[in-house]
C-alpha positions as CSV (number, residue, x, y, z in Angstrom):
1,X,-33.6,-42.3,97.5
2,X,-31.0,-43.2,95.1
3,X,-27.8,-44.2,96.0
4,X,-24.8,-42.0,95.1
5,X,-22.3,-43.2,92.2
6,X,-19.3,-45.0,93.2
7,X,-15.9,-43.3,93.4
8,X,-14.3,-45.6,91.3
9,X,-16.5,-44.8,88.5
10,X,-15.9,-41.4,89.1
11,X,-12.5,-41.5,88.3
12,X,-12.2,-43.8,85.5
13,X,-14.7,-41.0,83.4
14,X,-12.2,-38.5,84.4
15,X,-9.4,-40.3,83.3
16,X,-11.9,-40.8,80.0
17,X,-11.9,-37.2,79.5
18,X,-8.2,-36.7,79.2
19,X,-7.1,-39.1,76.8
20,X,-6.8,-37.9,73.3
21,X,-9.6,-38.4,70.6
22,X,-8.9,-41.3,68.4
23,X,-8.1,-40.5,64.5
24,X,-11.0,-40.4,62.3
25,X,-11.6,-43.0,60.0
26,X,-10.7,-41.7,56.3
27,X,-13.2,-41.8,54.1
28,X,-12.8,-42.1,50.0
29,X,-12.9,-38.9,47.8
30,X,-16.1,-38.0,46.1
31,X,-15.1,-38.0,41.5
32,X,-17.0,-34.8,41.6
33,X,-14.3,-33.2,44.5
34,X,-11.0,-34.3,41.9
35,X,-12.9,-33.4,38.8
36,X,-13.5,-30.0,40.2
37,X,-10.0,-29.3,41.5
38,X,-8.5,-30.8,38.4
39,X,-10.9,-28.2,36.6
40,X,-9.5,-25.5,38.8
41,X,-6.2,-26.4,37.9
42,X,-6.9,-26.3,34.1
43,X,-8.9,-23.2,34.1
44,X,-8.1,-20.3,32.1
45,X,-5.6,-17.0,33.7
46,X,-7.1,-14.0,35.0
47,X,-7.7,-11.6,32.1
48,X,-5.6,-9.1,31.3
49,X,-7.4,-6.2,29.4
50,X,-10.7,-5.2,31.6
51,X,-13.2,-5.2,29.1
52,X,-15.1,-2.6,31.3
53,X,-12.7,-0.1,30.5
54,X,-12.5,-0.7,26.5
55,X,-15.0,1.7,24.4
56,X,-14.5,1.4,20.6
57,X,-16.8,4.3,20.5
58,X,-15.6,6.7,22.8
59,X,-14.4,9.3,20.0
60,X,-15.0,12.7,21.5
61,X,-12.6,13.8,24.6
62,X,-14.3,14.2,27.8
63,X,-18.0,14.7,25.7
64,X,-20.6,11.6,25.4
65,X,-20.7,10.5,21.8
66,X,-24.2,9.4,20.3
67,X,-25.3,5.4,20.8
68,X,-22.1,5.0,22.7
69,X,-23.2,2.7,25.5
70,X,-19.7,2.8,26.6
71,X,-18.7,6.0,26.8
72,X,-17.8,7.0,30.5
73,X,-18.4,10.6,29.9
74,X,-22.1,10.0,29.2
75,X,-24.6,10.0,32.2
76,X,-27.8,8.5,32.9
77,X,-29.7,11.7,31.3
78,X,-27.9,10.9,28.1
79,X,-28.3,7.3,28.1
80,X,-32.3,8.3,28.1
81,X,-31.8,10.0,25.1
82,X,-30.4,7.1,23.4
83,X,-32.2,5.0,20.2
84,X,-29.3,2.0,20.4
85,X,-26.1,0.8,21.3
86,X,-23.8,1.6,18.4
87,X,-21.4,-1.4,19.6
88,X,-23.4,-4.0,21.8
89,X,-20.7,-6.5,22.8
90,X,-16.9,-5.6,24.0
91,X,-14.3,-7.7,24.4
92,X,-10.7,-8.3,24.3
93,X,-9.1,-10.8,21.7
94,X,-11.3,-13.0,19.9
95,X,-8.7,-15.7,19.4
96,X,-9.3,-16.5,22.9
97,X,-10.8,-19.5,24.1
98,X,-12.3,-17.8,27.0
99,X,-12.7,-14.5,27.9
100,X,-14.7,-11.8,29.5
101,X,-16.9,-9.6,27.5
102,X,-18.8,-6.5,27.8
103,X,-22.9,-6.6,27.1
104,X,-25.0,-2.9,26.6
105,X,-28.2,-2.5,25.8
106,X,-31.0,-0.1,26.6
107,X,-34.4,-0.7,28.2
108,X,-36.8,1.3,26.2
109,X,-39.4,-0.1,28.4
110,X,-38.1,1.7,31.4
111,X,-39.5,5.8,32.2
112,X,-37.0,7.6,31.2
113,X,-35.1,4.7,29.4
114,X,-31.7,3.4,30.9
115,X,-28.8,1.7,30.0
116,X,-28.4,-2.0,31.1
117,X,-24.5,-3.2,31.4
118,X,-22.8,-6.9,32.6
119,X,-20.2,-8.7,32.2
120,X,-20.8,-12.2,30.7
121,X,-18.2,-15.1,29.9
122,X,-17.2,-15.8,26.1
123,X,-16.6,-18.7,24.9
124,X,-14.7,-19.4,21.8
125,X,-16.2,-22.0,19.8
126,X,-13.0,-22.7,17.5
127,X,-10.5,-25.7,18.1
128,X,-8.2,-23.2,17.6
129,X,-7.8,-20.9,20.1
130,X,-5.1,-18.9,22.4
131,X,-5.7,-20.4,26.0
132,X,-3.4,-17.8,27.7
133,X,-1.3,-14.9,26.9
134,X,1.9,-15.8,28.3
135,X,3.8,-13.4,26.5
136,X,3.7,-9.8,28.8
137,X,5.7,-8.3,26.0
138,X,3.4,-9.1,23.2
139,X,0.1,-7.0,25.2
140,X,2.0,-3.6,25.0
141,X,4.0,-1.6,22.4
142,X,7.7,-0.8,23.8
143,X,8.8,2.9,24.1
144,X,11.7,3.1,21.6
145,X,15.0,4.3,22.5
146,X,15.5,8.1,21.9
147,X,18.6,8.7,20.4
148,X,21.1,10.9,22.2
149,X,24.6,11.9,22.2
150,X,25.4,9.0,24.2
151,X,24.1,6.2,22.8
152,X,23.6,7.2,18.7
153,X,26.7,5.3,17.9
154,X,25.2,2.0,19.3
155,X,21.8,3.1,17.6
156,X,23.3,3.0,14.5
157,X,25.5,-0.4,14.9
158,X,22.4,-2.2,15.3
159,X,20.1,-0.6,13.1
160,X,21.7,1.4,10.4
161,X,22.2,-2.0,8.9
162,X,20.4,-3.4,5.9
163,X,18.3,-5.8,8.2
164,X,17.8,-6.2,12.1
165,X,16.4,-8.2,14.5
166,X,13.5,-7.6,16.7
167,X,13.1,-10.4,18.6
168,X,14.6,-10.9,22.3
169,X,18.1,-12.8,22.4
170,X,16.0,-15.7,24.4
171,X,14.3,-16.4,20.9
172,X,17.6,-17.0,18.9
173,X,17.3,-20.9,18.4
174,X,20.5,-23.0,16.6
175,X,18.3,-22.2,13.1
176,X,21.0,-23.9,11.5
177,X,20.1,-27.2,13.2
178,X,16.9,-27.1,12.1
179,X,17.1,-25.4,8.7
180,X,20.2,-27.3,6.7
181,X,21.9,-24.3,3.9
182,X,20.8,-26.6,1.6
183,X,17.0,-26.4,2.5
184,X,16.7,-22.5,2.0
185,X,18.4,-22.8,-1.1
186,X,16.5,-21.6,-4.5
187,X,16.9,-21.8,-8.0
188,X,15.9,-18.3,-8.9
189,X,15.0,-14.5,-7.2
190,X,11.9,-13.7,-5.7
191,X,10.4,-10.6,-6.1
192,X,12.3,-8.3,-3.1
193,X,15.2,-10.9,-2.6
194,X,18.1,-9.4,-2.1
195,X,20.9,-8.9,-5.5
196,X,23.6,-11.2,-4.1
197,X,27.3,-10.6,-5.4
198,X,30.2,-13.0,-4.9
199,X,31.2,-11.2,-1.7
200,X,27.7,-10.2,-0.3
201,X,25.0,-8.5,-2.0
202,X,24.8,-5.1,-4.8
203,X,25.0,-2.5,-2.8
204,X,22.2,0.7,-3.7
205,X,23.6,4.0,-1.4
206,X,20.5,5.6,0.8
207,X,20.2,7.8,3.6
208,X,19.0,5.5,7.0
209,X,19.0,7.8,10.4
210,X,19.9,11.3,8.2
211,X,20.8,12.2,4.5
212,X,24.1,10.7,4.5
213,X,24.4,7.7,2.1
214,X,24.7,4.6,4.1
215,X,26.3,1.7,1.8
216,X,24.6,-1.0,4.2
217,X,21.6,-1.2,1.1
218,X,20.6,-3.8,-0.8
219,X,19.2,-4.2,-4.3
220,X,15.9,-5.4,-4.0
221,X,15.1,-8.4,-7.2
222,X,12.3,-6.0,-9.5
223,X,12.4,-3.6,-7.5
224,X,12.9,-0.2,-8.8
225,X,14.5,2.5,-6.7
226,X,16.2,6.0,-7.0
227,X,18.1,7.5,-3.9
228,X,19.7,10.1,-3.0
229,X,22.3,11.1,-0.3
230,X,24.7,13.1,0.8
231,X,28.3,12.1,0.7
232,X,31.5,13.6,3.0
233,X,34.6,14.0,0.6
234,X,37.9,15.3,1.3
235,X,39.6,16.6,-2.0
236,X,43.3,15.5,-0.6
237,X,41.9,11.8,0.3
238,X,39.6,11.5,-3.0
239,X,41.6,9.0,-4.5
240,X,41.2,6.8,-1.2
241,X,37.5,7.0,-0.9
242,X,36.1,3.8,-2.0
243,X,32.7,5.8,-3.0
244,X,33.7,7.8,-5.1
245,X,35.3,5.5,-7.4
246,X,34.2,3.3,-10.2
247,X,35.8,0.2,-9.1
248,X,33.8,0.2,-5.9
249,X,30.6,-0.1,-7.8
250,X,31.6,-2.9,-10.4
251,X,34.0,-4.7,-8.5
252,X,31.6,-7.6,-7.7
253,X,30.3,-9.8,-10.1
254,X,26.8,-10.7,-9.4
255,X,25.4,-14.2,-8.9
256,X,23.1,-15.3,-11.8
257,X,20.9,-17.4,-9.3
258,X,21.2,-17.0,-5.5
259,X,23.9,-18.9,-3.7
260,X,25.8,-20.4,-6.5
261,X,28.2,-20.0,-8.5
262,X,27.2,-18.7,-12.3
263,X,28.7,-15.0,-12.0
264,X,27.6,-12.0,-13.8
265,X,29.9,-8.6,-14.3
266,X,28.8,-5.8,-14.2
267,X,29.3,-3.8,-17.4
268,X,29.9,0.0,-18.1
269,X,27.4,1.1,-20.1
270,X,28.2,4.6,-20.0
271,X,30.5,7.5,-18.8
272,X,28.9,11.6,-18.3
273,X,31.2,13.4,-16.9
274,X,30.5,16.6,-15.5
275,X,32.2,20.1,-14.9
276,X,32.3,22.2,-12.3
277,X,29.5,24.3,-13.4
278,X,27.1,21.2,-14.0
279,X,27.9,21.0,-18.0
280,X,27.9,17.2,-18.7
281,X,29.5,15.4,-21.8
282,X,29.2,12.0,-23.0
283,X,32.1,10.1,-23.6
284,X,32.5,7.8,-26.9
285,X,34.3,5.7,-25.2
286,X,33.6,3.5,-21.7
287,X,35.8,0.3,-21.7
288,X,38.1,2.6,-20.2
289,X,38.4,3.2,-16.1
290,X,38.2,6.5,-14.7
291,X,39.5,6.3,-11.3
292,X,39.3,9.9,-8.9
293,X,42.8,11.5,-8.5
294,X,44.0,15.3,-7.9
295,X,44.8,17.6,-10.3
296,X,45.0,21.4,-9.9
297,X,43.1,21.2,-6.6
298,X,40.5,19.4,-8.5
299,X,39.1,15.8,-7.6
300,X,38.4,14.9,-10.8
301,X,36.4,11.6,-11.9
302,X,34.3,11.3,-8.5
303,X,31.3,9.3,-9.0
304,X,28.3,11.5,-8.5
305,X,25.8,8.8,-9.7
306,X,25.4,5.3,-10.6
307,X,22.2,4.0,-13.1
308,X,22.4,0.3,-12.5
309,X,20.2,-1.8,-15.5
310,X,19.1,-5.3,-14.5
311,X,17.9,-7.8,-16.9
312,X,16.9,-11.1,-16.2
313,X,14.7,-14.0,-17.7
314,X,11.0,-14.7,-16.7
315,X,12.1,-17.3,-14.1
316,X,13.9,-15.0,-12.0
317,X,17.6,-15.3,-13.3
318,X,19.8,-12.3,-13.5
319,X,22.1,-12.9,-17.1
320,X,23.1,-9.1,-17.8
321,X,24.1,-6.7,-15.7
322,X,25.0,-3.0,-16.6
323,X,25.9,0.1,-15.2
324,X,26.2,4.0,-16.4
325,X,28.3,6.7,-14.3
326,X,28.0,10.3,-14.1
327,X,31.5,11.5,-13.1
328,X,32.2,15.0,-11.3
329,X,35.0,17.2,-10.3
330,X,34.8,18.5,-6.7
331,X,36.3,21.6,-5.5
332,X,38.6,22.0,-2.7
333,X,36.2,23.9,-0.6
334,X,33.4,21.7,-1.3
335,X,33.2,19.3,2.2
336,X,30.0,17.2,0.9
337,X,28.5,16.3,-2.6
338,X,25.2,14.8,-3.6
339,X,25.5,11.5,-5.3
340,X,22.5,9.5,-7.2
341,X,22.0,5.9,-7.5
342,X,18.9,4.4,-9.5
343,X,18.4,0.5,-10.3
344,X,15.6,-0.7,-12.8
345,X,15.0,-4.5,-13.9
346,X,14.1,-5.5,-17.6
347,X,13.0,-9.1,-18.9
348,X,14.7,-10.4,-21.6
349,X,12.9,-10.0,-25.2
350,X,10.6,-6.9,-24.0
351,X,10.9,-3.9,-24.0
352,X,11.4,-1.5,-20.8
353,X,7.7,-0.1,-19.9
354,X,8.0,3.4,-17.9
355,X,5.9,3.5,-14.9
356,X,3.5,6.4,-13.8
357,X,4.7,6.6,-10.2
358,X,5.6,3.9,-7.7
359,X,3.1,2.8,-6.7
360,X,0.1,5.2,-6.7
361,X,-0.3,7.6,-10.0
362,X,1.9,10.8,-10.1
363,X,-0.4,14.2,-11.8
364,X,0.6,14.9,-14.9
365,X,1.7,10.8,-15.7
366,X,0.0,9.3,-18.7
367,X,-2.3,6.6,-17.3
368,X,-1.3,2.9,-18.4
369,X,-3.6,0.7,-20.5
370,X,-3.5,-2.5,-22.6
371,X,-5.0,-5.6,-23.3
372,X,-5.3,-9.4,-22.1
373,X,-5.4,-12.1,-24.3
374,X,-7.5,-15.0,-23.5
375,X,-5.3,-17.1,-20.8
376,X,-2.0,-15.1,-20.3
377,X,-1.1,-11.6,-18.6
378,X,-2.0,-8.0,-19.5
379,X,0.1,-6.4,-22.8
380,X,0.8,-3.1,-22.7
381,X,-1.1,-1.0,-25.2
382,X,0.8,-1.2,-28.5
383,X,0.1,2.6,-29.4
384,X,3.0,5.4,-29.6
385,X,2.2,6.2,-25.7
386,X,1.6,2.6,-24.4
387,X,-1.3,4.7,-22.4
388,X,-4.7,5.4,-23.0
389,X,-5.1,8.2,-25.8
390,X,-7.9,10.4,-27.2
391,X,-8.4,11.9,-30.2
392,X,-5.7,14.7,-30.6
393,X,-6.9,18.1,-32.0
394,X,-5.4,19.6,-34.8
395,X,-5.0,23.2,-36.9
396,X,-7.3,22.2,-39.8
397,X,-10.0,20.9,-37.3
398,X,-10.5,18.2,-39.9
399,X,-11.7,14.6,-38.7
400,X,-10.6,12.8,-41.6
401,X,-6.9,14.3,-41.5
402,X,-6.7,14.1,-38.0
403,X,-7.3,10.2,-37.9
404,X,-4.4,8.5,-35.9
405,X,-3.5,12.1,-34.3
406,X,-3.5,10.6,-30.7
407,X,-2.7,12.4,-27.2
408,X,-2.0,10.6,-24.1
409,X,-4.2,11.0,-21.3
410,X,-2.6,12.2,-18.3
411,X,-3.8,11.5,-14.9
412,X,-5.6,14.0,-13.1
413,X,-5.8,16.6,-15.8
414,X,-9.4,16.9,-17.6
415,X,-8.9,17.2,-21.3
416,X,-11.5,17.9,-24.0
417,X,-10.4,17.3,-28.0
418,X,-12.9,17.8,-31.4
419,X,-12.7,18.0,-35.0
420,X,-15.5,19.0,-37.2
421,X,-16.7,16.4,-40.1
422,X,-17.8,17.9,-43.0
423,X,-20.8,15.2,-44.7
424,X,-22.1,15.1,-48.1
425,X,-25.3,13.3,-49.8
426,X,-22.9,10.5,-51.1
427,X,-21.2,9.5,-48.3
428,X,-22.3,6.2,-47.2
429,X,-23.7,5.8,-43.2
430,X,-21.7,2.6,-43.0
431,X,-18.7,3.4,-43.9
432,X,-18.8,6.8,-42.3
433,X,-19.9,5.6,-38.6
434,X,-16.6,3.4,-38.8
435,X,-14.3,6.1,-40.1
436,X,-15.8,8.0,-37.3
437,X,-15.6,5.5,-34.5
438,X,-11.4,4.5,-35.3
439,X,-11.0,9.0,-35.0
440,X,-12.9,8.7,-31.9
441,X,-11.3,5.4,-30.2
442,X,-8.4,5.3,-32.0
443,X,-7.3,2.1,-34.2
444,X,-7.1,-0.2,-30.9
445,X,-8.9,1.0,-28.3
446,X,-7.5,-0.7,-24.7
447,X,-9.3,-2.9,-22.8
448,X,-7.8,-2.4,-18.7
449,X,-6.1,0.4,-17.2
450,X,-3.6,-0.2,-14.7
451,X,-4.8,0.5,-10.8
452,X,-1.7,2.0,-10.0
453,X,0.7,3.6,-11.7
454,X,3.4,0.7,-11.2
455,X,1.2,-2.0,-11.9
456,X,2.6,-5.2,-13.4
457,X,1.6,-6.8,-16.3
458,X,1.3,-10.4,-14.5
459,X,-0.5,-8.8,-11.8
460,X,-4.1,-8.9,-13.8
461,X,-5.7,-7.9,-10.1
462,X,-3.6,-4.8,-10.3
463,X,-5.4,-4.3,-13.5
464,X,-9.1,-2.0,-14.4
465,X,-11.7,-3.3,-16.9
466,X,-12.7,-0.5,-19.4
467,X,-16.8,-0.6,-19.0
468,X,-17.9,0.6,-23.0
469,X,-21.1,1.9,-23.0
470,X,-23.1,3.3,-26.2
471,X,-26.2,5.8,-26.5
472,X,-27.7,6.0,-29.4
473,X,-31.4,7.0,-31.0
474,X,-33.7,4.3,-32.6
475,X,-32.9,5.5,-36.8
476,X,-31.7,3.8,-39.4
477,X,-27.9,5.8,-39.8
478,X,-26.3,6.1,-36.2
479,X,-23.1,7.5,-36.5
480,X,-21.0,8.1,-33.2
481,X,-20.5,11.8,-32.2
482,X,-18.5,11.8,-29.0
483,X,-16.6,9.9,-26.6
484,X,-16.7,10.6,-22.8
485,X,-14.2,8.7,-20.4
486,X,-14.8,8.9,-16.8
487,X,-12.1,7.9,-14.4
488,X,-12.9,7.7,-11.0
489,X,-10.1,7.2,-8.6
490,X,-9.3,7.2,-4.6
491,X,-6.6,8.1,-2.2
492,X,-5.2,4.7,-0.9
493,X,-3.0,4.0,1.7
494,X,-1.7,6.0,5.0
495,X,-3.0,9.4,5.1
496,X,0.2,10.9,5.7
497,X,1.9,9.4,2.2
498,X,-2.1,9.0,0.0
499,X,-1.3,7.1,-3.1
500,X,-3.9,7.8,-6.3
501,X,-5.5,4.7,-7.4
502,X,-7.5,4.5,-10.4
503,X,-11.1,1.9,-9.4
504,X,-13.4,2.5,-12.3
505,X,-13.1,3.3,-15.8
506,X,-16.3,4.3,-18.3
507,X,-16.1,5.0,-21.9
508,X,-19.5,6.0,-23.3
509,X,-19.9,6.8,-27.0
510,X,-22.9,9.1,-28.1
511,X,-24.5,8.3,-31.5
512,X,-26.6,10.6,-33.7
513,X,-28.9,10.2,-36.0
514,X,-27.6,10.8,-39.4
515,X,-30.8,12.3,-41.9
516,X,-30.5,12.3,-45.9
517,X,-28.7,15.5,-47.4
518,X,-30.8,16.5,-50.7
519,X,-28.2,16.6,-53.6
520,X,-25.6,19.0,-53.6
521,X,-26.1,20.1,-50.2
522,X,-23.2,19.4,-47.6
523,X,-23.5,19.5,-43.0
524,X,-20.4,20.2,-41.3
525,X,-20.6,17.7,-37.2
526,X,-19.0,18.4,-34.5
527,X,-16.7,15.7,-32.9
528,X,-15.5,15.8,-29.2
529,X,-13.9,13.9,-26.9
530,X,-13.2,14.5,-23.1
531,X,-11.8,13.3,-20.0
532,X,-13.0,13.4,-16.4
533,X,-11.1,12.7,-13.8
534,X,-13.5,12.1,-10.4
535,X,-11.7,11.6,-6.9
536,X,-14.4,9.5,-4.9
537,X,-12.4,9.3,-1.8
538,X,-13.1,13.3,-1.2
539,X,-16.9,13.5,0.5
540,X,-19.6,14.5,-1.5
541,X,-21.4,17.7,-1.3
542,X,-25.2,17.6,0.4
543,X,-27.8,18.0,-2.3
544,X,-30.7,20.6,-2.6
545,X,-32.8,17.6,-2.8
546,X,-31.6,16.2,0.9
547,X,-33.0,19.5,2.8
548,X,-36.7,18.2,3.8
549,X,-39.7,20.3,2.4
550,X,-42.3,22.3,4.5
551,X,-45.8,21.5,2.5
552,X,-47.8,24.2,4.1
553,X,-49.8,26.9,2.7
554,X,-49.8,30.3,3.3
555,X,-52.3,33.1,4.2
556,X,-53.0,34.7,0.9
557,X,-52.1,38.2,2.8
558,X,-49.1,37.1,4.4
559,X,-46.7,39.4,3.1
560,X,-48.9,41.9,3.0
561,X,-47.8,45.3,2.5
562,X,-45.8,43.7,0.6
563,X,-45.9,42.6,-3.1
């Protein structure tokens, strides 16, 4: 028998069980554990769009569209139903470096066939990409501010102005630090650049928030406007409002150059003044100032429009300025007029081209053409229009007096023109198919037609080729018969405000063939020429031809009784 344990024993392993553990021995960090917290650290932010909720397709409201694979109104019956995915892959920005992005396909193999859906991680393969979105306030359009009674006056302080900032205050940096005056400085105006005076810049009256003229507009460098507003007067304190005098208009010289100091008055170039009934005169005389006073209830010499005329050099420097008024009288009960203002630029040494709208073609506009010489810009058609022409018809019908007889042709309007040529046995093919080519085309037939109908002649992208084409029989006399232009053209732009555009331009000339008249004898020809005007933005009507044919055949007695 073995012999029992000795107390002293006992109590040291007791003593041994209530001591406290010793502190274990620290061991060093695995590379893999830092690299992966390091990597967590770096990693990119949660997403903010869920790409499981975007659907490019989804066009129809609370109906499946066709193919959509995203569409949350479709259900598994209609996914069966489906040939494709119209849009495979969703996903948020793709300037992102990583992001979430939607897959869908179908699985044709399946009975019935079903759509499969996950969610895989993109990754952008460019050096330059957005690692985060930062910015809450660029993921979300901000609600405007509606105006009401209470806050329209602060409305209109900040933005009835000519510019505005939209940027939060905590982006306004000391710009003038960083950006010297001297560094912004230029030598000449850029196209849209402000028309600076000595004292700030030429003011052009428009309506901003309503129709009454706000003086806070600028003149925009080559850019031609026309406004119209609406004016409150007071026929006791006419001869205090600024506006409606002359002085308030011309006052200001303008600077020849932005920020310095060549100045440039502004010259009258004309007086109209007009009565009471609308009947306007011209004045011989306009060195003379015509400032608004009283007289027999009467405020006579108001300023009812301004026609500012710009001209400048071709590297951007203002060196004449002039200006022509139409003055008024206004009636004691009147308690608002309408005033006018219009600006227009000019290059020195050429002459003032009009325009055909601003900027898409206006109906009824003659449409713009001219020519390019090798290495320079488009000239304007040197023709009594400056527009493309066609043969213009006259009484006698006679094709060899109605050569140079030209008619513009005016956009949108299909026109149709002809003469009759009367040929004899000695007349010459030659001579004759040339005669009848400069009736037909005209001396100098253009080359380009302008896109729009402000387009500028050193814009040559704004700017059509003519495409010439000529059918004609295999004889030995051709002599051209008829000239067809087709313009095609499109609605470009919002669809609230379409603006015409002109894309394609075709001129086809039909020859015929010209036989030998037996001695004596004479042929009278018909000569024609037309304009088509085709809008290829409007859809095109379904063809006969794209209905599909039945080839069947019928019983021979199948409508019996029938004939």
């Amino acid at each position: 028998m073995a012999a029992p344990p000795r107390l002293g024993a006992f109590f040291v392993l007791i003593l041994l069980l209530f001591l406290p553990p010793p502190p274990p021995l620290r061991a060093e960090e695995p590379a893999d554990t830092r690299d992966t917290a390091q990597a967590r650290v770096r990693s990119a932010p949660a997403p903010v769009t869920d790409v499981a909720r975007l659907c490019e397709c989804d066009l129809l409201v609370a109906q499946c569209d066709t193919n959509c694979c995203c569409d949350p109104d479709c259900s598994a019956e209609d996914f069966s139903l489906f040939t494709t995915c119209s849009i495979p892959v969703v996903m948020g920005d793709s300037q992102l470096c990583s992001q979430k992005a939607a897959v869908y396909s179908l699985d044709v193999e399946a009975n019935p066939p079903e759509r499969i859906f996950k969610i895989i991680d993109q990754v952008n393969p460019s050096i330059f990409c957005i690692h985060a979105t930062n910015y809450e306030q660029a993921l979300y359009f901000k609600s405007p501010e509606i105006p009401t009674a209470e806050n329209f006056d602060e409305l209109l302080d900040k933005f009835g102005g000519a510019t505005f900032s939209a940027e939060p205050d905590s982006w306004n940096l000391d710009t003038d630090a960083q950006n010297p005056p001297e560094a912004n400085e230029t030598s000449r105006y850029e196209y849209g650049a402000p028309v600076q005076t000595e004292d700030a810049f030429l003011r052009l009256p428009s309506p901003v928030v309503s129709s009454w003229c706000s003086d806070a507009n600028p003149a925009g460098f080559l850019v031609n406007q026309a406004t119209k507003c609406i004016r409150s007067v007071s026929v006791e304190k006419c001869d205090s409002i600024q506006a409606l005098s002359m002085l308030f208009y011309i006052n200001s010289s303008i600077l020849a150059v932005p920020k310095s100091s060549q100045m440039v008055n502004i010259t009258v170039q004309s007086i109209v003044v007009q009565s009471v009934n609308g009947m306007r005169t011209l004045l011989s005389s306009s060195e003379a100032l015509r400032l608004p006073m009283v007289l027999d209830e009467l405020c006579i010499n108001a300023v009812l429009g301004v026609n500012y005329h710009i001209t400048h050099t071709d590297t951007g420097e203002i060196i004449e300025a002039a200006a022509a008024f139409v003055l008024g009288a206004i009636s004691r009960e009147a308690l608002s007029i309408e005033q006018s203002f219009e600006i227009s630029f000019t290059q020195e040494n050429t002459q003032p081209v009009p325009l055909s709208g601003n900027p898409g073609y206006v109906v009824g506009l003659p449409v713009r053409a001219g020519f390019q010489p090798q290495g320079s810009g488009i000239i304007q058609s040197s023709n009594k229009h400056s527009q493309l022409t066609i043969l213009h018809s006259t009484s006698t019908q006679d094709c060899l007096a109605a050569q140079g007889a030209r008619a513009p042709v005016l956009f949108g309007y299909n026109m149709i023109s002809g003469c009759k040529l009367r040929i004899t046995a000695a007349m010459k093919c030659q001579p004759l198919a040339q005669t009848l080519l400069d009736v037909l085309k005209g001396q100098s037939f253009p080359e380009f037609v302008a896109s729009f109908g402000n387009s500028q002649a050193q814009d040559v992208l704004d700017w059509v080729p003519i495409t010439q084409l000529h059918i004609s029989e295999q004889s030995s006399c051709q002599i051209p018969v008829s000239l067809g232009i087709e313009i095609k053209w499109t609605k470009y732009g919002s669809l609230v405000n379409p603006q015409a555009r002109i894309v394609n331009v075709t001129a086809t000339i039909t020859s015929s063939t010209l036989k030998q008249l037996p001695s004596g004898r004479e042929r009278i020809i018909p000569v024609t020429s037309s304009v088509v005007f085709t809008d290829i933005s409007s859809p095109a009507e379904p063809s006969y031809k794209a209905w599909p044919t039945i080839n069947i055949k019928l019983p021979f007695d199948f409508f019996y009784p029938f004939v």
